[in-house]
N, C-alpha and C positions, 0 to 999 in steps of 0.2 A: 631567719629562725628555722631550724630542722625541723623534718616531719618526724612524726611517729606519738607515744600517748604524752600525755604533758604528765608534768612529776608536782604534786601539793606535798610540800614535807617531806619528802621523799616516797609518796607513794605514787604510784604511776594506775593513770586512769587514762581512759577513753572519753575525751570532751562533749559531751553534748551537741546537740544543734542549738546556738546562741544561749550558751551556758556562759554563766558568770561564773568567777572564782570564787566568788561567795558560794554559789549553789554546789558549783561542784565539792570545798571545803564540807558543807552541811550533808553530802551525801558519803562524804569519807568518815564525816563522823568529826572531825576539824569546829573548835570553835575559833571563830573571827568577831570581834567586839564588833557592836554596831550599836548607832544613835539614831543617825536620820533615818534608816532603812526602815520598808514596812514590807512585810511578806505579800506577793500579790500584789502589790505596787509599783507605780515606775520609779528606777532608784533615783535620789537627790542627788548624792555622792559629796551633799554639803560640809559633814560634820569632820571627815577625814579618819574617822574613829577607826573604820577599817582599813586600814594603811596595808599592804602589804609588801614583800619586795620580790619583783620580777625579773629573774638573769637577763642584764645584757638592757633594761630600761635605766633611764639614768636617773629616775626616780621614784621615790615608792608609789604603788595604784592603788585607789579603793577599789576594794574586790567589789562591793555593791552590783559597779557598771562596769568595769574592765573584763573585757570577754576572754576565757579561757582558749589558748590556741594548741593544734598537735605541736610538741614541742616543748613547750612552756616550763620553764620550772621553777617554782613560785616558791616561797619563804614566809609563813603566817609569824614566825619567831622571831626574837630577840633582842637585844638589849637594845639597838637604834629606833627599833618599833615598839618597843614599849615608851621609849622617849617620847615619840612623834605622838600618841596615840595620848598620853598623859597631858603632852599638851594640848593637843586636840580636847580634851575635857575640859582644862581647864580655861581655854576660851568659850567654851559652853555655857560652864561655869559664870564666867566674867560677863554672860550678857544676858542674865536672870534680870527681869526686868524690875520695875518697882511702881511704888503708888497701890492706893485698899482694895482688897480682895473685891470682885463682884458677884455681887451674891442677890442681888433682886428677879432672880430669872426664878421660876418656879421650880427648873430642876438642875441648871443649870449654874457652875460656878467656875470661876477665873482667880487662880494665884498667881498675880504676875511677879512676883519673886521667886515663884518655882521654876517657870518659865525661859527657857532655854534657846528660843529660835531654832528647834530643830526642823521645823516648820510638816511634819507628822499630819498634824493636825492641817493644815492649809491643802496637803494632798489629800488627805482621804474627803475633806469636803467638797472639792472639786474632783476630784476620779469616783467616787461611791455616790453622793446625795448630788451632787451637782450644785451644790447652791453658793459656793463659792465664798462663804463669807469672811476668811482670814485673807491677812497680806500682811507683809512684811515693810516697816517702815522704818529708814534709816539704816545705815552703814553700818560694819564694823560693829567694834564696840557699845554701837547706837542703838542696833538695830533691835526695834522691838515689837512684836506682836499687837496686830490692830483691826477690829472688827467693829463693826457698825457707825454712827456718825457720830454716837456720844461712847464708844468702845462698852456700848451694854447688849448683850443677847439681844433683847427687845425692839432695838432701831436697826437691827442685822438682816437681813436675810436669812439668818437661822431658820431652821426646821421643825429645831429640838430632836431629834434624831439619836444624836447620843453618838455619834461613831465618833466624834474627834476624841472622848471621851477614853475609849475604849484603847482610841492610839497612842495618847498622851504618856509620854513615858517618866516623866517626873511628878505626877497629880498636879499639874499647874491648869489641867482641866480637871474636873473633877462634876461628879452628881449629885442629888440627896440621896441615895440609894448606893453610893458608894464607900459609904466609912465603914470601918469595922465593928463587925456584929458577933457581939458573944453567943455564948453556947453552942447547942450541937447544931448542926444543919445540916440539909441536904440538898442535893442538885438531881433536877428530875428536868429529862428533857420531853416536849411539848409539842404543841399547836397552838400559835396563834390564836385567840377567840374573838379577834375584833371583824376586820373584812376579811373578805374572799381567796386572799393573795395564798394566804398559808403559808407564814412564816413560819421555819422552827426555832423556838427558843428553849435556853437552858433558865430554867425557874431558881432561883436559891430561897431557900424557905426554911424557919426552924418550926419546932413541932403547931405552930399558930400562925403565922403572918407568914406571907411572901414579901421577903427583902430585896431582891436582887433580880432580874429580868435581862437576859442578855442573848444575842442571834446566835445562832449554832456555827460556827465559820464553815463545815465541809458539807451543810444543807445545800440541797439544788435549789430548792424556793429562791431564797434569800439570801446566801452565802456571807453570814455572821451579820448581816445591813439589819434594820429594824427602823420603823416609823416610831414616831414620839408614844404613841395609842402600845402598840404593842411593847414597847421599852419600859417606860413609863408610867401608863393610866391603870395601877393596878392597885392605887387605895378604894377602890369602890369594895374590896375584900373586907376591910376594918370599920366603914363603914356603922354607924348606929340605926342607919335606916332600914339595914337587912332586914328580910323578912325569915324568921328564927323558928316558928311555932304555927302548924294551920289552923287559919281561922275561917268560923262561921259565924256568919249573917243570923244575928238573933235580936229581936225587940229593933230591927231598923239598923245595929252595929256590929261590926264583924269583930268577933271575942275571939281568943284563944282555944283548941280544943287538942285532945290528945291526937296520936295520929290513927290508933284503933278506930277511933272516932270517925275520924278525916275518912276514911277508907270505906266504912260503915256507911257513913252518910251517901257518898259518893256512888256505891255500890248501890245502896236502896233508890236513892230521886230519880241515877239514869235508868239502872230499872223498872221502875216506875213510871217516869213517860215514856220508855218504849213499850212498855208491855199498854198501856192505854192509847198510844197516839200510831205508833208503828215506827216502823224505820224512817221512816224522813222526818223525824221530829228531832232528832239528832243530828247530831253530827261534831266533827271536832279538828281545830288546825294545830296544823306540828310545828315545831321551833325550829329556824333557821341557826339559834343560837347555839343550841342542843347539839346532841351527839346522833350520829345515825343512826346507833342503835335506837333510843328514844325515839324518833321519828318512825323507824320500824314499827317497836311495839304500838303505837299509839294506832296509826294507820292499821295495824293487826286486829289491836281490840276492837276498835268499830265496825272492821269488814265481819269479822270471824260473829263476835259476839252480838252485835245489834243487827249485822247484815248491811248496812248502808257504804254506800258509796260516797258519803257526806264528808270528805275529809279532803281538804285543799291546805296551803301552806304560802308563806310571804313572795316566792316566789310570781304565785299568780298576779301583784300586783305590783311584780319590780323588771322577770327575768321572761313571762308566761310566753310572751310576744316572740321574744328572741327564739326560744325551747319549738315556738311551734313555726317561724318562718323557715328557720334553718332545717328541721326535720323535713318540712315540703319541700326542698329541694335539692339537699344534699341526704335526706334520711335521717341525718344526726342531730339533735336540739343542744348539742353540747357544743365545747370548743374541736375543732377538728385541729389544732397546733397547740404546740408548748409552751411555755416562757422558754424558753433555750433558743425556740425559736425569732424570741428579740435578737439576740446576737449578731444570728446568720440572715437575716433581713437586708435586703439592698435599700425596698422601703416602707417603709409602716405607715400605716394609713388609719388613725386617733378619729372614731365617728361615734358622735355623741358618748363620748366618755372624759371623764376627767381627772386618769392615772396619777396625778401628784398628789390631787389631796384626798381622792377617794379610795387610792390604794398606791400609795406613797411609794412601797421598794418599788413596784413595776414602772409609777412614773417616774424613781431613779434612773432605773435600769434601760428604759426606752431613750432618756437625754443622753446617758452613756454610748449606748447604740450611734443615736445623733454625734455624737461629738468625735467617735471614730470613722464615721463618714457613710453612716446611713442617712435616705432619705428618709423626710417627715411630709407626710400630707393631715392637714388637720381640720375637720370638717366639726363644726360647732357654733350654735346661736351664740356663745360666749365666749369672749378671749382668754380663754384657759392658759394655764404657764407655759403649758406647751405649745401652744400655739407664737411665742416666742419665740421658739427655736424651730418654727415649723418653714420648709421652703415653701411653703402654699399653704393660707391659711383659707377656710370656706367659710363665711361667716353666715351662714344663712340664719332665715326667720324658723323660729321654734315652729312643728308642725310640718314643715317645707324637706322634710328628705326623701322622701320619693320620688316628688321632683326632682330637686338636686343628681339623686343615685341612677335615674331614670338617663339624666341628661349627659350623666359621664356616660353610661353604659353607649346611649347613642356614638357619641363620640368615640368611644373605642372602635365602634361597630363603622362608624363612617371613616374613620382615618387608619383602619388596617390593624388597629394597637392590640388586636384579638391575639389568643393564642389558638391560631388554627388548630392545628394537630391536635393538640389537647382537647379539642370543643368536639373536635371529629370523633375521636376516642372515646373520650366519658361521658360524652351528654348529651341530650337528645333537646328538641324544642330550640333549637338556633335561627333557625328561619322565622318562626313565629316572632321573636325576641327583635328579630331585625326588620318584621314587616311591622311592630308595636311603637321599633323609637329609632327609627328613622325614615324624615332625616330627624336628627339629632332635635330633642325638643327644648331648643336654648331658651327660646323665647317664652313656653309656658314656664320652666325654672323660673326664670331670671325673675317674672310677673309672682309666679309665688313665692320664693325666696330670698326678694333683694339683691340676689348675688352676680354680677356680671357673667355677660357672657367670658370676656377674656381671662375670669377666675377658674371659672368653668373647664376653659379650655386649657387653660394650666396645671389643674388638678387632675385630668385626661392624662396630657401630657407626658406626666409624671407615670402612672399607671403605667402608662404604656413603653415608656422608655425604661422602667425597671424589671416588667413581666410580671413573674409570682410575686405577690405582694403579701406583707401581712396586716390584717385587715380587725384592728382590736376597737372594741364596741362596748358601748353601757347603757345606760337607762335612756338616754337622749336618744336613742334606735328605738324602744322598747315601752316606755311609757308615754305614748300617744294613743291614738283612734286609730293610726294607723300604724301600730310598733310591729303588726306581723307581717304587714307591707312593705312597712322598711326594713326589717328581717330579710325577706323574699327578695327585695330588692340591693341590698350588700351581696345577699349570694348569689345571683347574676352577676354583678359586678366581680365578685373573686372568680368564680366561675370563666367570665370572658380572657380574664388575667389570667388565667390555669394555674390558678391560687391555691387550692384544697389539692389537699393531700402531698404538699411538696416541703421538702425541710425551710425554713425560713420564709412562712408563705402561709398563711388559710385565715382561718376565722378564729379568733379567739375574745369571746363575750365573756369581758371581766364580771364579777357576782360579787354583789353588795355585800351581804353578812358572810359569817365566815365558817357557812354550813350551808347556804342555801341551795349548794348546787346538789349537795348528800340531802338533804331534807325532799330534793325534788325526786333525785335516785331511787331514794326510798320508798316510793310509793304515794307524797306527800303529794296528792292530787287524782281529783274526781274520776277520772277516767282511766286510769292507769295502776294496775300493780306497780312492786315494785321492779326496778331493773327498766319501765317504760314496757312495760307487757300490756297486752292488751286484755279488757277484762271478758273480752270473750273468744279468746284462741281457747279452742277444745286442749290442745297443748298442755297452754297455760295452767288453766281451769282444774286439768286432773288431777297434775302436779301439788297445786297448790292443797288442794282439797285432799291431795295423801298427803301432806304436808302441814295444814291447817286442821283441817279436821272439818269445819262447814267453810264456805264462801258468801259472798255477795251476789247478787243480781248481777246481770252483764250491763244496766243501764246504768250511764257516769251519775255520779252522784252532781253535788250545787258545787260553784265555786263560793269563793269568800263574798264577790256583790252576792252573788243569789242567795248565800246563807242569812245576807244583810234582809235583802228583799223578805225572802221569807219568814224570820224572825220576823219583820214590822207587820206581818201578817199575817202573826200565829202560827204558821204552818211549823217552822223551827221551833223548837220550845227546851232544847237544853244544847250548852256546844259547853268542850272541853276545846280554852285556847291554852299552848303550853309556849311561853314565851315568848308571846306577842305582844303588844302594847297597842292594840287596833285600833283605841279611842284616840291617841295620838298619830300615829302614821296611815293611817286609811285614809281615804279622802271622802268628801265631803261630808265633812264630821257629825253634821247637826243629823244627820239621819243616822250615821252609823251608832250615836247614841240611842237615840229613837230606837232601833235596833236592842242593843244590849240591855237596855231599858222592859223593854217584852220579854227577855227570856223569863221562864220559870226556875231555870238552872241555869246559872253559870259556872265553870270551876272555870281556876287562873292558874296554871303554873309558874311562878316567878320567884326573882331575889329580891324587889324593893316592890313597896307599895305603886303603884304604877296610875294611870288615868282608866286603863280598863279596870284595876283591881277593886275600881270603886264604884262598879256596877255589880259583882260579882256575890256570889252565896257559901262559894268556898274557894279559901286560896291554900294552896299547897307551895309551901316555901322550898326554895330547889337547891342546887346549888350548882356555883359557876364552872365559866370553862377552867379556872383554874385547882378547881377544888370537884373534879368526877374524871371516871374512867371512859374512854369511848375512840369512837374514830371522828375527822372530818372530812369534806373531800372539798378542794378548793379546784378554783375557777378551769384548773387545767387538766380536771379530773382526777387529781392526787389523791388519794385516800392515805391518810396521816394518823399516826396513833395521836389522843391526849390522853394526856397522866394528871392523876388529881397531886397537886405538890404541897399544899394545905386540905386539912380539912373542912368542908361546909359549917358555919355557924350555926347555933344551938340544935335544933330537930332537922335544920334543912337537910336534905336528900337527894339523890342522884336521879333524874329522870327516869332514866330508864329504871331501877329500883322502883320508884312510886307506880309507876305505871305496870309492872310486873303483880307487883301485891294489889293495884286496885285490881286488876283481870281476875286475881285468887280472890279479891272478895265475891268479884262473879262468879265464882266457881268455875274459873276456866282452866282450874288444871296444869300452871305454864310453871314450868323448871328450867329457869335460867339462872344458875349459879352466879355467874360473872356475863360485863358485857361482852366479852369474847365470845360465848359460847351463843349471844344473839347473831354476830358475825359469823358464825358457822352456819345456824340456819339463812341467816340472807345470802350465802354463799349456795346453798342449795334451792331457796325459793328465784331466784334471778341467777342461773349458773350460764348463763352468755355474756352475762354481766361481771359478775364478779365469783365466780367459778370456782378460781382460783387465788379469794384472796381469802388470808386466814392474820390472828394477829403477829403470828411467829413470819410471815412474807413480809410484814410490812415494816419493820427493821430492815435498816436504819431509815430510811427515805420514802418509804410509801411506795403504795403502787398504782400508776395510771389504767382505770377500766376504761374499754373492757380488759379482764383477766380472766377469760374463761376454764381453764385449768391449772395444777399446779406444775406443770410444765413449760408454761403459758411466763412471758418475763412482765408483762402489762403492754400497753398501749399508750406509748407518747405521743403518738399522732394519728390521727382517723383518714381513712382514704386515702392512701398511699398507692392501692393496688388497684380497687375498687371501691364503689359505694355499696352499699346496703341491700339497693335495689339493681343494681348492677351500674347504670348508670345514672348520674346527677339530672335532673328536670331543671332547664330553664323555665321560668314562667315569666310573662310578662304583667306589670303592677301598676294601675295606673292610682295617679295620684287626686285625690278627694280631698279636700280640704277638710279642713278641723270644725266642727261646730263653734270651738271657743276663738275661730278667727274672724275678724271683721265685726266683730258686735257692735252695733251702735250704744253709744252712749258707755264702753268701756275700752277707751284704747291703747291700752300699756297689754302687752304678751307676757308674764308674769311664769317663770320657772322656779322649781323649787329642788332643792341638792344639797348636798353634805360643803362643809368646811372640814378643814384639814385637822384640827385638832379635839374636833367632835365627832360620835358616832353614831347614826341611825338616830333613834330619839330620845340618846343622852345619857340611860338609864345608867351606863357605869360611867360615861366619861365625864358627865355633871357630877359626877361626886367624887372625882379627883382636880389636883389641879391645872387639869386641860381646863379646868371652867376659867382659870386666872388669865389662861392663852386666848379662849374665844368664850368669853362671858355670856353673849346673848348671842339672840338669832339679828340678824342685821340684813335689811333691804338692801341692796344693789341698787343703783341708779344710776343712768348717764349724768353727766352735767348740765347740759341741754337741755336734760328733761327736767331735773330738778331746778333750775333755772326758771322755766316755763309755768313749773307749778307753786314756787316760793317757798323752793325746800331747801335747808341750809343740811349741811351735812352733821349727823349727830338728831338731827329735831326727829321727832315722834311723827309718825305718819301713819294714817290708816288706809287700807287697801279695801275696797269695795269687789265684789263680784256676784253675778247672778247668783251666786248660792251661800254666802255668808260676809264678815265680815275679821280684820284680826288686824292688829297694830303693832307694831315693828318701826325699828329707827336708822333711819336712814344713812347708809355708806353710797357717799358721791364714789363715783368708777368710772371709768370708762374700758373696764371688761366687757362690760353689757350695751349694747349697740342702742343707738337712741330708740323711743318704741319700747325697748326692751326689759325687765326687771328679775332680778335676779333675791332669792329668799330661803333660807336654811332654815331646817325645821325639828332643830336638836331641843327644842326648850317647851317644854305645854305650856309657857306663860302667852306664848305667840300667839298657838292656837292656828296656825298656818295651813293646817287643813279645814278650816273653816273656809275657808276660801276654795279650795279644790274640790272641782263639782262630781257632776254623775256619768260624765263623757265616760265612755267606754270604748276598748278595740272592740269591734263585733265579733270576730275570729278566737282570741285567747281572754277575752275577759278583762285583761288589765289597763287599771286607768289609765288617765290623762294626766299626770301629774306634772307632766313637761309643757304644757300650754293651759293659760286660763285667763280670759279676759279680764280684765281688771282695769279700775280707776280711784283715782287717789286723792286724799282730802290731806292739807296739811295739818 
């Protein structure tokens, strides 16, 4: 073949590096028919559709996979290729399958008369979601599409995901959410509002309902993927339950009241018991769910206007652990890497997180990773999916990671696996670290965590034959006794690896709700402005105060146990929670009732009547992530527009709005037209922070803080150059056992964690049909164990613990290591924190939600 440019149709172009003929066509502007092909896919080159003819090949090539050479002079035209190509369809045609539509999936539906075998759908679920569920059964004219044991969604491996969906080019896949919808509509594109991940989606909505929920394809999040929750779970909007109108607490029952009212009242009580009790009688936590803006103002109004430091957020008792081990050593409580950084990953290393179903794209996107040929290391009390495809799995006992983290660090330290230079360079406290754990303390692990030494030493291993690792975290780090320990101890561990601050490489603590890391930003916590200032930098202080107008004390205000504490003893006497559900997700419930129970005031900002909502003296109906204006900032520090793409139902209102007007019922003076222009002050009260982010920057993609000016492009990664303090602190962590380990007379280790197709505590995904996917909360149990206790799988069981009691039915497993039980707690029928005690980290405040003794009656 001659050198020089290759000719499509006679235009003559310069080839690409491993350009196809299709792509080079599509950039000439050339259309070429295609069936199997999917943009961003590997080609099939199945269907033939795309025939073309090549000088000098002796037969025609689909351009899909046939790489364009210098030289080349190719042929998309004429009458032979429209032959070949017609009948290329109509063998497509010819192998439309047959037998009744399947339609018993909740969202999901199958024409197999439509159905083509272009097999679209069989790629995108193995290259995107990973779960493999199509195959192709039978030859030729045979050959027909086949999934699960009875070909129903339900016996699959499905996800619900939606992507085969999306690819499906003849509706032989299809959704509820897919037929055509009259009238006007619009498409507004989004934020996610479920987890932390920050999908962006395109909403379709007419002037009332949201119809249509779909991934944006050239978002960096997500790249058009989406989980069932974000696809899907979006009738909790039509809902009858909404809460429409605020109500107050009169004769014993909470009525109806205007919102002059709402505002009035709300204005007068906290009034009222500040001005008789003083500042610590208040206080108030911000929504995770909410927009940052609202977490702003709220945090505002109690600093500014009550004076208190009484204001904490979900965080404290999900992410607090993580926020404060990682700042003690590396400076930062955030993520210091990106998701982009899954890509470029030699090996990732999964410690106490559970990316599939707690945040489903990234636990795509890490199997993807895995399946191009990164390494997996997967440290977890529980046999998570991931840990499937993991080359080392570490099953330790809940409670046991600092031993565990302790014992690799040793290991690196004894067998050379360090990265010298880099320890030399950035970090100080290396000899201490090496006179702390070593030699290597296998033998205290292995006694506290079940785990072998030779596990131990494989999971080392790994580390150290890959170097920068990246090192992705979740609540199994962070909700213990010791979650700031094992914080402190991961960042040694990345630290010895010369982990932080390298592309494909650091720390990145996945975040539960899908604002909690912007709720924390924002100031949503006792000790901290916003931006993580401190509340007594003279700096700070001045700023804010030409800024604010008055300040708080420089003494940290309570967190959420201490708000508890002191409500049960009078001292608290009104809290404003705004989209919490704390009688549900806090632990050890029977107090935290006790608790809400003594306020004199409670207001509730919510959309459904909730278990706090029925302690409460006034609720203010709000509205959702998919119906207000704002920002969020997910797990990687992204800061994301949301757009309301429905309006809120009946009176409900936009957070940030309620809380603007109740401050004007205080007389505080505050003009904020729109949430942008709250964004413009948070850009000046935290300007090292977010400096330079405004809502006109954050088009189309958001921007990663810090963004200290607008010169400034964001910050995809932290510590690159340097740390904070200039250099990283090793510290050494010794490991203390759990109170809730070894109890006599309770001996099942008892964890509690999300399922895949529910969120947090339900309040929107129970009232769509995710409830058809995961109906109840369900007990985990070995076989062994339930064996031992005369437990059949399905039977009702009750769980005992030193602090309450709660009933649940039992799913035999063997995810969960004998010893072990595993419990979701999406449902208040469960009552699952009745069980979770008063264990606390000493350091951050946040429970023990990951460990609790427990014993079991059948």
């Amino acid at each position: 073949m001659s050198s020089g440019p290759a000719e499509v149709d006679g235009h003559s172009l310069e080839p690409g590096p491993d350009e196809t003929i299709l792509s080079a066509a599509q950039r000439l502007g050339i259309e070429i028919p295609t069936l199997c092909y999917l943009p961003g896919h590997p080609p099939d080159g199945g269907c033939r559709v795309c025939l073309v003819e090549v000088a000098g090949a002796p037969r025609p090539q689909a351009a899909c996979h046939t790489l364009l050479r210098a030289g080349m002079r190719v042929a998309t035209r004429g009458p032979a290729l429209a032959r070949l190509r017609a009948t290329a369809r109509e063998l497509a045609e010819a192998q439309r399958g047959h037998g009744a539509p399947r339609t018993s999936h909740p969202y999901l539906r199958f024409a197999p008369e439509l159905c083509i075998t272009c097999r679209r759908c069989l790629h995108v679920c193995s290259d995107v979601q990973g779960a493999d569920v199509y195959a192709i059964a039978g030859r030729g004219a045979e050959a027909r599409l086949v999934f699960g044991a009875d070909e129903r969604f339900e016996s699959s491996p499905c996800t619900s995901c939606g992507t085969c969906v999306a690819a499906c080019p003849t509706g032989a896949l299809s959704d509820v959410d897919g037929a055509e919808q009259g009238g006007e509509i619009r498409r507004v594109r989004s934020t996610c509002g479920y987890c932390g991940v920050g999908c962006q989606v395109e909403v379709v909505a007419d002037e009332r309902r949201v119809l249509q929920i779909s991934g944006v394809p050239d978002a960096s999040v997500n790249r058009g993927h989406l989980c069932a929750k974000g696809r899907y779970a979006h009738a909790w909007r039509e809902s009858p339950e909404r809460l429409t109108r605020p109500l107050a607490r009169r004769g014993g029952e909470l009525v109806p009241i205007s919102w002059p009212e709402a505002l009035e009242l709300v204005a007068r009580r906290l009034g009222e018991i500040h001005a008789r009790h003083g500042p610590d009688a208040v206080g108030a936590l911000t929504s995770s769910r909410s927009t940052n803006e609202a977490a702003y103002l709220l945090q505002k109004l109690f600093r500014t206007r009550f004076g208190t430091n009484n204001v904490d957020c979900c965080a404290r008792v999900c992410h607090s652990s993580t926020a404060l081990g990682f700042k003690q050593v590396v400076g930062v409580g955030a993520a210091s890497a990106c998701y982009d950084d899954i890509e470029r990953a030699r090996l990732i290393a999964v410690v106490g997180a559970n990316p599939s179903e707690a945040h489903p794209v990234l636990g795509a996107r890490i199997l993807q990773a895995v399946r191009r040929g990164a390494r997996l290391l997967v440290i977890d009390p529980r046999r998570i999916e991931l840990a499937d495809a993991a080359h080392v799995f570490v099953p330790l006992r809940a409670g046991s990671n600092v031993a565990v983290l302790n014992a690799l660090c040793g290991l690196l330290l004894e067998t050379g696996g360090i990265d010298a230079e880099y320890l030399a360079r950035r970090t100080d406290g290396l000899e201490a670290l090496r006179a702390a754990h070593l030699p290597a303390p296998l033998e205290l692990a292995a006694r506290a965590s079940g785990v072998s030494a030779e596990v131990m030493r494989a999971a080392a291993a790994e580390i150290a034959a890959a170097g920068p690792t990246l090192f992705v975290s979740g609540l199994g780090t962070s909700e213990l006794t010791q979650g700031t320990a094992s914080a402190r101890a991961l960042a040694n561990l990345a630290l010895l690896s010369g982990s932080v601050g390298r592309p494909g490489a650091g720390l990145l603590p996945l975040r539960g709700q899908n604002n909690v890391q912007g709720n924390a930003d924002m100031g949503g916590s006792p000790d901290l402005f916003p931006g993580y200032q401190s509340l007594s930098d003279p700096e700070v202080r001045a700023r804010l105060s030409a800024l604010w107008g008055s300040l708080p004390p420089e003494t940290p205000g309570l967190t959420i146990p201490e708000m508890f504490e002191a409500a049960r003893a009078g001292r608290l006497r009104a809290l404003w929670i705004q989209g919490e559900d704390v009688a549900q997700s806090d632990p050890d419930q029977t107090r935290v009732f006790e608790a809400l129970e003594r306020l004199e005031f409670l207001v509730v900002q919510e959309i459904f009547p909730s278990e706090t909502v029925r302690f409460a003296q006034l609720v203010l109906p709000a509205a959702g992530w998919l119906e207000q204006e704002g920002t969020f900032t997910n797990a990687e520090r992204r800061i994301q527009r949301v757009r309301a793409a429905a309006p809120p139902p009946g009176e409900a209102r936009a957070d940030w709005q309620v809380i603007r007007d109740a401050a004007n019922a205080l007389r505080a003076g505050w003009d904020y037209p729109t949430p942008g222009s709250v964004m413009d002050e948070i850009a000046r009260a935290a300007p090292h922070s977010f400096g330079g982010v405004s809502y006109a920057r954050l088009e189309p993609d958001g921007l990663h803080w810090p963004c200290p000016s607008y010169s400034h492009s964001g910050s995809a990664r932290l510590h690159e150059t340097t740390f904070p303090a200039g250099r990283a602190r090793l510290e050494p962590v010794a490991f203390v056992a759990s109170p809730e380990s070894e109890v006599p007379g309770f001996p099942y280790r008892l964890i509690t964690g999300r399922v895949l197709h529910q969120y947090n505590v339900g309040t929107m995904t129970r009232r769509t049909d995710a409830a058809r996917l995961a109906p109840a909360d369900r007990l985990e149990i070995h076989p062994a164990d339930a064996a031992r206790e005369g437990i059949v799988d399905g039977a009702e069981v009750e769980l005992e613990s030193r602090w309450g009691r709660c009933r649940a039915r039992a799913a035999l497993s063997d995810r969960v290591s004998p010893g072990s039980l595993f419990l979701s707690f999406h449902f208040p029928e469960t009552h699952a924190n009745r069980v979770t005690g008063p264990a606390r980290d000493p350091e951050s405040d946040c429970p023990e939600y990951k460990l609790t003794a427990v014993r079991l009656r059948a």
